[in-house]
Steps between C-alpha positions, in 0.01 A plus 500: 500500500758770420756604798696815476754621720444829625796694682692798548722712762350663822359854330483421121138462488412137474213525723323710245564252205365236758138702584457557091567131419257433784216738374552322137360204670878315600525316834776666681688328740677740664807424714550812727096368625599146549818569642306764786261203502733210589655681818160659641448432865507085614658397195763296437710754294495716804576314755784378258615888507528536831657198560758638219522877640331534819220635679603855427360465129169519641264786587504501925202698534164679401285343259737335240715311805608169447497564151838553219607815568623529083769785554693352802520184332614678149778692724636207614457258214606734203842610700618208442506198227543214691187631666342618195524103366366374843200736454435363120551134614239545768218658334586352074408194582198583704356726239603286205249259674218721498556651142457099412158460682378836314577410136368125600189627558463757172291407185739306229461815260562761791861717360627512876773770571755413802553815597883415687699797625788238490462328194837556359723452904302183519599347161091444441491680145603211261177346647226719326479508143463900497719740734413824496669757662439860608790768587577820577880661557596447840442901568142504384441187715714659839224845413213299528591282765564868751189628321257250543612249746651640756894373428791711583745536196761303704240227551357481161866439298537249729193280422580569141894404552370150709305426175541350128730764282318680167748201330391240693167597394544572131643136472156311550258761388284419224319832522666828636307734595605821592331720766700858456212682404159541689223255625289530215771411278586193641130391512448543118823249482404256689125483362632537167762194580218281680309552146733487268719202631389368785117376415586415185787236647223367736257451252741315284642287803122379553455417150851316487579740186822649408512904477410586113793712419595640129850476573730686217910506428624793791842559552750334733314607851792529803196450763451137343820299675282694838175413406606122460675506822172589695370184242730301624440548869120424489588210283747373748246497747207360307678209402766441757707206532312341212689752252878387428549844302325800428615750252470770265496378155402674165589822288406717854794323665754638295606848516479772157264227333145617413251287556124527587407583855454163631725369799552092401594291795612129505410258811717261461337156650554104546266395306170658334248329810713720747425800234124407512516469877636847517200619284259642800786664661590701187126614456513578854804724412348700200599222228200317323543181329518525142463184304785397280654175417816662324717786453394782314691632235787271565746317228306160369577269736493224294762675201715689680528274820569208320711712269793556796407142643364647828188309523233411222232491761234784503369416779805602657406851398169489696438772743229687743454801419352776794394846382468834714171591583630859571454761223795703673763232438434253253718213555531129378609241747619179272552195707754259413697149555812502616785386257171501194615728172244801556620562847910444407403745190305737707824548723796457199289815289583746720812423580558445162363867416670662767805383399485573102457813459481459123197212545290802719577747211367226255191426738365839518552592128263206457258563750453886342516351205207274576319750697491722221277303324253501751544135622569608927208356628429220232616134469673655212744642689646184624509363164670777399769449720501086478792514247727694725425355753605149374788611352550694850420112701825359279743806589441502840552183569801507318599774731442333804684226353793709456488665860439229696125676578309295729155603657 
């Protein structure tokens, strides 16, 4: 089963995006229905409400009486933000209960979009293992809002201003998509996401298969420290208290060095049974297991380990390796012992980079050197680079020997 995220301001157009991704056979759960849901007439959430705000949220007569009046409780609930919070602590829970007892009962291959107005305010997004977002600049959204629902202008900036900023947003988005031009437009992105992206990462995710990529050498991307961020996050959350680190590790985490367009993360762990425990929760994030006993394209363990009097223990090298099934962000999550030579390398490498300028100018001569030959997406590109690279093991160590480095 593949979750995405599915969110957006008042007025950008998310419901849209939400009716194509249901026609293209997803199960939406949509929040604005639950949430009208969990305070109809007799329930709890009501009652709850006008316990909170009073009877004069209510309709008082004709044929909707008794029942939320939506407006008089906006006007008093978005004036304020103590109030506003009271509002989302009321009804968050209550519909966070029902979105649970929908995607309980969908089929285990079902790609089930949360549609959640308030994905972003309520801290929910590091929780699916695709966000998308849709936008629109706050004046196209304010136009619509007059045009087609009703809103004065004074009204409309105001819901926008009580919600997530176009920052705010940016930060946990995995997919952006913008909604400045017309209907139709938006449509053909979002079908052309759902079959470019988003089926494909389902269909791996049931087959417990990484995303086939054909990664090559790109430069130095500025969006990567981001992207690895938003990694970070969902990682945090998959793993919880069972992960005593996480981190961005490899050529991606160091700024002006090319590198192929893969995002390498290290879990750092207790032992490897907690990182085999942590296994379903990873899938369950977007990260398939991807059997491995060892670090790829490391130094010899047994030569160069031995060499500096580390450890002459390979198993000490021994990892668990989790692969993205996402074809929009490939991304290798290596999980690792505390204190054990491939994590206390993992960490030292970067450092080590960022602080030698002359070592990164080194590094990427030899990866374009060894790209050139055509040896990107072979084994022979790591064993290309395996004399650096144990040459590179000895001076960095002797560097954080000299500084004092410590993980």
């Amino acid at each position: 089963m593949l979750r995405i995220g599915l969110s957006g301001g008042i007025g950008a157009g998310k419901s849209t995006v939400s009716a194509t991704f249901s026609e293209l056979g997803g199960i939406v759960v949509d929040g604005d229905v639950i949430a009208r849901e969990v305070v109809e007439p007799g329930t709890e959430g009501l009652a709850k409400l006008v316990d909170a705000f009073g009877h004069d949220i209510l309709h008082d007569s004709g044929p909707m009486a008794g029942a939320l009046n939506r407006p008089a409780l906006a006007a008093i609930a978005f004036s304020d933000e103590e109030k506003r919070q009271l509002l989302n602590g009321i009804v968050h829970p209550l519909v966070a209960h029902r979105r649970s007892e929908l995607i309980a009962a969908a089929a285990e291959d079902a790609v089930i979009v949360e549609d959640i107005p308030l994905l972003v305010e309520s801290g929910m997004a590091p929780m699916f293992p695709l966000v998308v977002i849709v936008h629109a600049d706050e004046d196209v959204r304010v136009k619509r809002l007059i045009e087609h629902r009703g809103f004065t202008e004074e009204d409309a900036r105001a819901r926008i201003a009580a919600q997530a900023t176009e920052e705010q947003r940016r930060a946990v988005a995995d997919v952006w998509l913008d909604n400045s031009g017309s209907t139709a437009d938006l449509i053909g992105k979002a079908r052309e996401l759902w079959h470019q992206r988003i089926l494909p990462f389902a269909h791996n995710l049931d087959h417990g298969q990484p995303a086939h990529t054909e990664p090559v050498l790109v430069p130095s991307d500025p969006s990567w420290p981001d992207q690895a961020r938003r990694i970070t996050a969902r990682l945090n959350t998959a793993c919880g208290h069972r992960a005593v680190r996480i981190d961005h590790i490899g050529s991606t985490a160091v700024p002006g060095v090319d590198a192929k367009d893969v995002i390498d993360m290290q879990v750092t762990v207790a032992s490897l049974e907690v990182a085999d425990e942590l296994s379903e929760a990873l899938v369950n994030a977007g990260y398939v297991h991807t059997p491995i006993t060892a670090d790829v394209g490391k130094p010899d363990a047994r030569s160069t380990v031995a060499a500096f009097d580390h450890t002459n223990d390979e198993a000490l090298w021994h990892k668990r390796l989790h692969c993205s099934a996402d074809p929009g962000r490939p991304t290798h999550v290596h999980l690792r012992v505390d204190g054990w030579p491939g994590q206390q390398f993992a960490l030292l490498f970067v450092d080590w980079l960022r602080a030698n300028p002359s070592a990164q100018a080194d590094y990427v001569a030899l990866k374009r050197r060894v790209a050139a030959q055509g040896h990107v997406n072979t084994g022979a590109y790591a064993d290309a680079k395996e004399p650096w690279f144990l040459d590179a093991y000895r001076r960095a160590w002797e560097w954080a020997d000299t500084t004092g480095w410590r993980p």
